[in-house]
N, C-alpha and C positions, 0 to 999 in steps of 0.2 A: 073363911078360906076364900081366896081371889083364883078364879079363871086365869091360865096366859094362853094366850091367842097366839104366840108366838108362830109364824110359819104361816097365819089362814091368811086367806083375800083382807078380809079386815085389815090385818098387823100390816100386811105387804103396799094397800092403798094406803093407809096413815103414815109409813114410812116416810112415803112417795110424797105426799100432803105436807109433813112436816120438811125432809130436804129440800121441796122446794120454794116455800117461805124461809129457811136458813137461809140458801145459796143463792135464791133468783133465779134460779133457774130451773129448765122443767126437763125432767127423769128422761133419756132418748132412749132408744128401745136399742136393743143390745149392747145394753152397757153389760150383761149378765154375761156373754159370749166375749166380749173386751177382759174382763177382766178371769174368766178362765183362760184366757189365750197366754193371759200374761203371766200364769201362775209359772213358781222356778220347776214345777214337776214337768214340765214341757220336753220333752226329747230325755224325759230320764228312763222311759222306760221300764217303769214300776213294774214288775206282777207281782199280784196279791193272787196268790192260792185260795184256791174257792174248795170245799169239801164236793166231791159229786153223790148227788142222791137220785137214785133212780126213780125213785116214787113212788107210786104207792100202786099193787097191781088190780084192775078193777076188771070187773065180768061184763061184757057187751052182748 
């Protein structure tokens, strides 16, 4: 049975390692911010309903 790393520091450096021996070029810091800016849900005004929980009550 194989490990994925998917999502750690690991997977996210070798991403980074591997695009930029593909491309030649090197990863620039908010591309992460670029590209949620550009996403179509921009100005749609989504709400997602969230359930409210009060939590849990505790003795002080």
């Amino acid at each position: 049975m194989s490990k994925t790393y998917e999502g750690s520091p690991l997977s996210d450096h070798l991403q980074g390692v591997f695009k930029e021996n593909i491309s030649g070029e090197t990863p620039q810091k908010g591309s992460i911010l670029k590209t949620l800016l550009t996403s179509p849900l921009i100005g749609s005004e989504l709400e997602i309903p969230r359930p409210f929980d009060a939590g849990r009550k505790v003795d002080l």
